[in-house]
Chimera marker file (.cmm) of the C-alpha trace (Angstrom):
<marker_set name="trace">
<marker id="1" x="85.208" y="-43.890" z="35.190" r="1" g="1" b="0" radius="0.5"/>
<marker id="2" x="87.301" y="-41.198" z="33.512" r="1" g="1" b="0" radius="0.5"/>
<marker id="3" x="90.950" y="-41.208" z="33.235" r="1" g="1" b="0" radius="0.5"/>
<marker id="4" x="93.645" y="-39.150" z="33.370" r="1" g="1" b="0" radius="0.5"/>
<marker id="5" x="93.590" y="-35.664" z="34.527" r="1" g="1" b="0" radius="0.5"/>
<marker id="6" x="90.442" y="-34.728" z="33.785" r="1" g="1" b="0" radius="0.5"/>
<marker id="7" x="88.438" y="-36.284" z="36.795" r="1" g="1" b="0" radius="0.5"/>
<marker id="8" x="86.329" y="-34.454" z="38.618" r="1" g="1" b="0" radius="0.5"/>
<marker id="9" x="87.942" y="-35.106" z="41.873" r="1" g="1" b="0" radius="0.5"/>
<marker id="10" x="91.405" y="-33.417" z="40.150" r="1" g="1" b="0" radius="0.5"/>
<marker id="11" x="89.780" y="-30.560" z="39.902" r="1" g="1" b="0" radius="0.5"/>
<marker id="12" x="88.039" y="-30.122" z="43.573" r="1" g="1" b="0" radius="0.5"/>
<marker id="13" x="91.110" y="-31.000" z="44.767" r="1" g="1" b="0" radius="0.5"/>
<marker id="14" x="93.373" y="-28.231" z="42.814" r="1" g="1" b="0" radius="0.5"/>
<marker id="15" x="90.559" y="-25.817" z="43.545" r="1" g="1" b="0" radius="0.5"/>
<marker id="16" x="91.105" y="-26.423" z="47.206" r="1" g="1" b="0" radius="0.5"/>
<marker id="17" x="94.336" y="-26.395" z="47.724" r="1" g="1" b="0" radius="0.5"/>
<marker id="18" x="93.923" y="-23.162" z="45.106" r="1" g="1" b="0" radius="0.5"/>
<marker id="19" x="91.899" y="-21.286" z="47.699" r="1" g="1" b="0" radius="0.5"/>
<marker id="20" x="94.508" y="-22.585" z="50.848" r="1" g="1" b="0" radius="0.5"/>
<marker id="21" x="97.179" y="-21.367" z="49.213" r="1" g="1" b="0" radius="0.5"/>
<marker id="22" x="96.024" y="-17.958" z="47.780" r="1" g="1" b="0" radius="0.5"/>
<marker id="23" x="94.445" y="-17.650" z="51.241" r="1" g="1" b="0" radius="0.5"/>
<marker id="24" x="97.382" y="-17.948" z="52.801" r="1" g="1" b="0" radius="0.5"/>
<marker id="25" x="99.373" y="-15.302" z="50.501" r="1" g="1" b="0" radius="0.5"/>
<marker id="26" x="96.528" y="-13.161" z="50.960" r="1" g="1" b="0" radius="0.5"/>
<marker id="27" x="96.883" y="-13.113" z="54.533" r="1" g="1" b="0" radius="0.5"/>
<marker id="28" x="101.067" y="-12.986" z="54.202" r="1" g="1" b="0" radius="0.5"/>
<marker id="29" x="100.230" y="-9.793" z="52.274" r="1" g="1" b="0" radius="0.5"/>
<marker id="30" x="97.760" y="-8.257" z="54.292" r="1" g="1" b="0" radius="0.5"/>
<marker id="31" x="100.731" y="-8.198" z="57.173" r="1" g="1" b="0" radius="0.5"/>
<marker id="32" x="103.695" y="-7.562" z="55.018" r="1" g="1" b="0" radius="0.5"/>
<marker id="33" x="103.384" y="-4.920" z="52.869" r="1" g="1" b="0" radius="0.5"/>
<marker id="34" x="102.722" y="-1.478" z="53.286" r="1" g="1" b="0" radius="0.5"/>
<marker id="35" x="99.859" y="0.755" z="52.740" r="1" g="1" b="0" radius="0.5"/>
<marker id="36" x="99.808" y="1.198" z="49.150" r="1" g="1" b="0" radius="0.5"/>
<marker id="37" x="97.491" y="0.809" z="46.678" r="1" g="1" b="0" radius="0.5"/>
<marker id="38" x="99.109" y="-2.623" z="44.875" r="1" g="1" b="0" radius="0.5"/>
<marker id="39" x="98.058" y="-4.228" z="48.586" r="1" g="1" b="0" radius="0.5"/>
<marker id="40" x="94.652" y="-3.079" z="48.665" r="1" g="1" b="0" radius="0.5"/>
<marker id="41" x="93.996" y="-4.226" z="45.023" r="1" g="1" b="0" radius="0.5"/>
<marker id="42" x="95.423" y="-7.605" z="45.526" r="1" g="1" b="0" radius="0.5"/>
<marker id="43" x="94.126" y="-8.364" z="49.395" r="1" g="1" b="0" radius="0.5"/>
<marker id="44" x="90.866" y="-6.871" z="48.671" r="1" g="1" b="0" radius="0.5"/>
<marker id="45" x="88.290" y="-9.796" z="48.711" r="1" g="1" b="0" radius="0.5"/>
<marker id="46" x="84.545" y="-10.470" z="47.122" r="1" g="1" b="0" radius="0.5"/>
<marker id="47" x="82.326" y="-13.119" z="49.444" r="1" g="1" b="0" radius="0.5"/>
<marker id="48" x="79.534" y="-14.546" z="47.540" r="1" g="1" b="0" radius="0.5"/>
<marker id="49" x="77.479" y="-15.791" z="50.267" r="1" g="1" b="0" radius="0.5"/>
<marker id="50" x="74.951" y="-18.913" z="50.549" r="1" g="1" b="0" radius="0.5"/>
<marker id="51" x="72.374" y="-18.994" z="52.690" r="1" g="1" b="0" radius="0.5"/>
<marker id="52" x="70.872" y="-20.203" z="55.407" r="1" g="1" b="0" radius="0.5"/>
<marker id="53" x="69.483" y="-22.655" z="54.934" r="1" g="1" b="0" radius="0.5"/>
<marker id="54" x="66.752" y="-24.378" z="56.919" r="1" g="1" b="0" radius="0.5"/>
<marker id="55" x="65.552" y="-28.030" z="57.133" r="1" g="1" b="0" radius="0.5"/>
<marker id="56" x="62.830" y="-29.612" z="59.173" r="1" g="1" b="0" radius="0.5"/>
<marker id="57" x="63.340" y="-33.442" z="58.550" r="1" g="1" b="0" radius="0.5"/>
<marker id="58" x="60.349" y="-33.979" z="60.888" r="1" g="1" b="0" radius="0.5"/>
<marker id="59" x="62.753" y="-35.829" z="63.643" r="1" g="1" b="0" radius="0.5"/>
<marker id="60" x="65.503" y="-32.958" z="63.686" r="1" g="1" b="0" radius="0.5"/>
<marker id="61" x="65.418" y="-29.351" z="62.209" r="1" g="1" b="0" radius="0.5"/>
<marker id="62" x="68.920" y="-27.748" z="61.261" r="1" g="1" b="0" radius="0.5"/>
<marker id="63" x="69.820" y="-24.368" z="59.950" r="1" g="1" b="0" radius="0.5"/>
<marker id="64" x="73.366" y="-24.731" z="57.671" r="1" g="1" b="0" radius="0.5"/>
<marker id="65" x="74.596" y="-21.228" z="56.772" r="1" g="1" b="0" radius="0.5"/>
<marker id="66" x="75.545" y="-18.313" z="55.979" r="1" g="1" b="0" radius="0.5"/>
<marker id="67" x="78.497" y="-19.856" z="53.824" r="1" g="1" b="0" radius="0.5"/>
<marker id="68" x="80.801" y="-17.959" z="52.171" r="1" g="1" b="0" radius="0.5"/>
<marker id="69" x="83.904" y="-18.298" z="50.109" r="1" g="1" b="0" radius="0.5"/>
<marker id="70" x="86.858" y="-15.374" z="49.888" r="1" g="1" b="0" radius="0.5"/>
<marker id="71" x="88.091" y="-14.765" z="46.674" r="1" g="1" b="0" radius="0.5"/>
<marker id="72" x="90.493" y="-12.578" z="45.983" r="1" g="1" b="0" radius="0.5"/>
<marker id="73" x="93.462" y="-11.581" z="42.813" r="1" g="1" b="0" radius="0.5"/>
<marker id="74" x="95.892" y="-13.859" z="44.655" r="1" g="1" b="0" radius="0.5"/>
<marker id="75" x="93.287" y="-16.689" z="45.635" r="1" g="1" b="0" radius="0.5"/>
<marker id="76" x="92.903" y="-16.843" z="41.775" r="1" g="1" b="0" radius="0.5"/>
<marker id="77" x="96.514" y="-17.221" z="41.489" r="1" g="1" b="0" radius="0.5"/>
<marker id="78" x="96.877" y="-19.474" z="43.640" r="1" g="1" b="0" radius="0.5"/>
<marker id="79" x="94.075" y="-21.956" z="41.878" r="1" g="1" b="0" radius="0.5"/>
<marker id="80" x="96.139" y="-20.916" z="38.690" r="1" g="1" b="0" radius="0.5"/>
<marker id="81" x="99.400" y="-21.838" z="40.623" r="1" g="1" b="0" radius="0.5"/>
<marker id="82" x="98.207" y="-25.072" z="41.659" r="1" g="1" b="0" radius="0.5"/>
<marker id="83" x="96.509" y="-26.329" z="37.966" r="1" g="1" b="0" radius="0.5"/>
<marker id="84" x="100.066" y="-25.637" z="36.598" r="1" g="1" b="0" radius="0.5"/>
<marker id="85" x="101.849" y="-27.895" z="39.097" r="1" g="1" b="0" radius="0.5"/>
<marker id="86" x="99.008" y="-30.578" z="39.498" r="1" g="1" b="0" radius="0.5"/>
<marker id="87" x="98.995" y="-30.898" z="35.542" r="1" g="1" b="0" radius="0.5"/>
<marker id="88" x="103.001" y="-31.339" z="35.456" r="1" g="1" b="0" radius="0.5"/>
<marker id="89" x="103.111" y="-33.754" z="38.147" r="1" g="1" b="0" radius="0.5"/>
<marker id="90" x="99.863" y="-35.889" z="36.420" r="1" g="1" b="0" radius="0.5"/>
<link id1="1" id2="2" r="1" g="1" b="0" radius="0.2"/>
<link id1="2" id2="3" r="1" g="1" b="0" radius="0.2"/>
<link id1="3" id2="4" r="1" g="1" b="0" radius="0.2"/>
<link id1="4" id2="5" r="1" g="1" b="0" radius="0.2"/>
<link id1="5" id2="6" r="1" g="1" b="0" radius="0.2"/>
<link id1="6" id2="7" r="1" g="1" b="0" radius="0.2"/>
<link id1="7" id2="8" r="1" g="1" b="0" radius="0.2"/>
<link id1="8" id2="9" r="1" g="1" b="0" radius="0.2"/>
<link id1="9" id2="10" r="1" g="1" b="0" radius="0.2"/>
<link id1="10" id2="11" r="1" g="1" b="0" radius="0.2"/>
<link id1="11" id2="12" r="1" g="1" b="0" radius="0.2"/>
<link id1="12" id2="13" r="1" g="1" b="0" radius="0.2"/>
<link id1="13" id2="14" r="1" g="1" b="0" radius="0.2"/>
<link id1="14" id2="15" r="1" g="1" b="0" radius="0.2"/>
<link id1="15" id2="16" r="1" g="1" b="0" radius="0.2"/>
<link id1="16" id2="17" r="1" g="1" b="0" radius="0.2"/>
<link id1="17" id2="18" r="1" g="1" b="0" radius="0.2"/>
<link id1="18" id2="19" r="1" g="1" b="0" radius="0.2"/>
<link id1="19" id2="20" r="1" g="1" b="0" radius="0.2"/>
<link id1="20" id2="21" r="1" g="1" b="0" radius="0.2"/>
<link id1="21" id2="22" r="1" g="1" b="0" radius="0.2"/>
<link id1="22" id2="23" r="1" g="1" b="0" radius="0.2"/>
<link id1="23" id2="24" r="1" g="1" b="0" radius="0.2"/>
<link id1="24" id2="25" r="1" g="1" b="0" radius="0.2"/>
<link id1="25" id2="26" r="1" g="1" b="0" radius="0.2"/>
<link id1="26" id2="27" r="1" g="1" b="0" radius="0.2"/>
<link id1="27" id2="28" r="1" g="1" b="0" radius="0.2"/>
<link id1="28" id2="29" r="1" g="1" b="0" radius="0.2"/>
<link id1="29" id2="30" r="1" g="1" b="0" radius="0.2"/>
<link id1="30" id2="31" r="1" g="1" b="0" radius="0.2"/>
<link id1="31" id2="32" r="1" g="1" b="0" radius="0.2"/>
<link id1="32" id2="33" r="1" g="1" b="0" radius="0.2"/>
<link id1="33" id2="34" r="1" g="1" b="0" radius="0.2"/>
<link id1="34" id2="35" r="1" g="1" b="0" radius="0.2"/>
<link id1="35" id2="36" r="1" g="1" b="0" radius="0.2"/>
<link id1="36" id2="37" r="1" g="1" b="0" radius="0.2"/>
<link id1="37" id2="38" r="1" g="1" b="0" radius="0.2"/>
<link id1="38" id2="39" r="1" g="1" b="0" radius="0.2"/>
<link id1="39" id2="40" r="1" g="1" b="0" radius="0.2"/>
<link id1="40" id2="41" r="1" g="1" b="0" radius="0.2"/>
<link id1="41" id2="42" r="1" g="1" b="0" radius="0.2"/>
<link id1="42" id2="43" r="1" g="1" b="0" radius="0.2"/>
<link id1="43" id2="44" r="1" g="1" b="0" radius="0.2"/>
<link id1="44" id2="45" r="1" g="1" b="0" radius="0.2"/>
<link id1="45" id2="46" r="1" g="1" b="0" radius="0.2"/>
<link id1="46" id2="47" r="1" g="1" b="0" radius="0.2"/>
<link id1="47" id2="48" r="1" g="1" b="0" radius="0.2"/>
<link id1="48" id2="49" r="1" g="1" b="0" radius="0.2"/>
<link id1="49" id2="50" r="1" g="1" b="0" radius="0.2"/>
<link id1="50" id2="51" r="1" g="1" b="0" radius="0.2"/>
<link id1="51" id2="52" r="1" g="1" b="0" radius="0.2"/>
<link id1="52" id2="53" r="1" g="1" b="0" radius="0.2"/>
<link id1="53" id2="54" r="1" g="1" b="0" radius="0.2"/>
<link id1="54" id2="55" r="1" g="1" b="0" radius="0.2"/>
<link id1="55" id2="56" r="1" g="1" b="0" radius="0.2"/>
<link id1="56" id2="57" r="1" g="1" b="0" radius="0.2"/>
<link id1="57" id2="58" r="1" g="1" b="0" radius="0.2"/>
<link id1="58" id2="59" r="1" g="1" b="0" radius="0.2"/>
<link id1="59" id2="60" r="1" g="1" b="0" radius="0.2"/>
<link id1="60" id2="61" r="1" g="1" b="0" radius="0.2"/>
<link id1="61" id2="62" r="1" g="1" b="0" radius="0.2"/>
<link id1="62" id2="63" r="1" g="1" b="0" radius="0.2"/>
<link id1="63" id2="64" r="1" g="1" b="0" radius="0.2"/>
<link id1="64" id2="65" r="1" g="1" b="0" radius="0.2"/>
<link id1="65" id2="66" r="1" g="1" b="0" radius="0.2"/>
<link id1="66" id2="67" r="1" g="1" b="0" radius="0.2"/>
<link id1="67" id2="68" r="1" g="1" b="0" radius="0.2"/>
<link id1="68" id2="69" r="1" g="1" b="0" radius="0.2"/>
<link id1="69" id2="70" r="1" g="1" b="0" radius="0.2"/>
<link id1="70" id2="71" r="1" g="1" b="0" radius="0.2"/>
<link id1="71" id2="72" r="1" g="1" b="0" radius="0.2"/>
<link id1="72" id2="73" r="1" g="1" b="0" radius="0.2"/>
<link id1="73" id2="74" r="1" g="1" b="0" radius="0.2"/>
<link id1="74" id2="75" r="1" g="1" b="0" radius="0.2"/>
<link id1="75" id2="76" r="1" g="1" b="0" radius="0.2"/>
<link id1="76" id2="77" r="1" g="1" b="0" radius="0.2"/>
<link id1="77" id2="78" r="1" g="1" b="0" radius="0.2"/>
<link id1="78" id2="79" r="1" g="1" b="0" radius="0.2"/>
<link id1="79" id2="80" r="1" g="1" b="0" radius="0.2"/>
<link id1="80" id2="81" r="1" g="1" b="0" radius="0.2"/>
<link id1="81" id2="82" r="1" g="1" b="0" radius="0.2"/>
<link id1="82" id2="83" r="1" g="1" b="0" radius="0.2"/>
<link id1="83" id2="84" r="1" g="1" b="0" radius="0.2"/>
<link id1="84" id2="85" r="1" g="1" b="0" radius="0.2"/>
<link id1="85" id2="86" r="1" g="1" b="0" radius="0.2"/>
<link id1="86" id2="87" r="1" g="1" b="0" radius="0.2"/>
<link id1="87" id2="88" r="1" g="1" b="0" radius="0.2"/>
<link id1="88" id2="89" r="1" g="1" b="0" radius="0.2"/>
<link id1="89" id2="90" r="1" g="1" b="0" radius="0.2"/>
</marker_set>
């Protein structure tokens, strides 16, 4: 198993915590500054979605879906944000 920083599990993890945190300062944004045009370019969002998806397993059928993920100029940041402090700390 690797090492070191550069397990895969580092990198879900600083990806998450990416996304909560530029989440969250997209959503500080959205309610704390004023109309102008620096807070629509960086609260404005893109959602690739996924899905549904169906399965019929014969015993149980289950629909997962639509998924979707919100990524926005400061949800990038934030992943960026939290690389630079996970790689200092490890």
């Amino acid at each position: 198993m690797p090492s070191g920083p550069h397990r895969p599990r580092f990198y879900i993890w600083v990806l998450i915590i990416g996304f909560v945190i530029g989440g969250t300062l997209t959503s500080l944004f959205r309610q704390t500054l004023p109309d102008s045009a620096a807070r629509t370019f960086l609260t404005s969002t893109w959602t690739p979605t996924f899905g549904p998806v169906s399965m019929n397993l014969l015993v149980i059928d289950f629909t997962l879906g639509p998924l979707g993920l919100h990524v926005s100029i400061l949800s990038l940041v934030g992943v960026l944000v939290a690389y630079l402090i996970a790689r200092s700390l490890f």
